[in-house]
N, C-alpha and C positions, 0 to 999 in steps of 0.2 A: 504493500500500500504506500511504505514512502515513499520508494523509489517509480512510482505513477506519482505523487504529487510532484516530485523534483523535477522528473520528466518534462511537466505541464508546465511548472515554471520554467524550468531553463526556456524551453520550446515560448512561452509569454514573454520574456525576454529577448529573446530574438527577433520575436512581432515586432515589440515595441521600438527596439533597435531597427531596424528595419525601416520603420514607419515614421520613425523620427531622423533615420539617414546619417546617423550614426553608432557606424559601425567597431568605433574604439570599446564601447560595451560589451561584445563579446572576446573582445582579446585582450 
């Protein structure tokens, strides 16, 4: 079950990253 919420998160993170066009937040 955690590691499906961390998933979710990391993967929302990346949206947001994404959507906000910076991409230093995932590295």
């Amino acid at each position: 079950m955690a590691s499906l919420m961390a998933a979710a998160n990391a993967f929302g993170l990346m949206a947001l990253a994404t959507a906000d066009g910076n991409h230093e937040l995932i590295a």
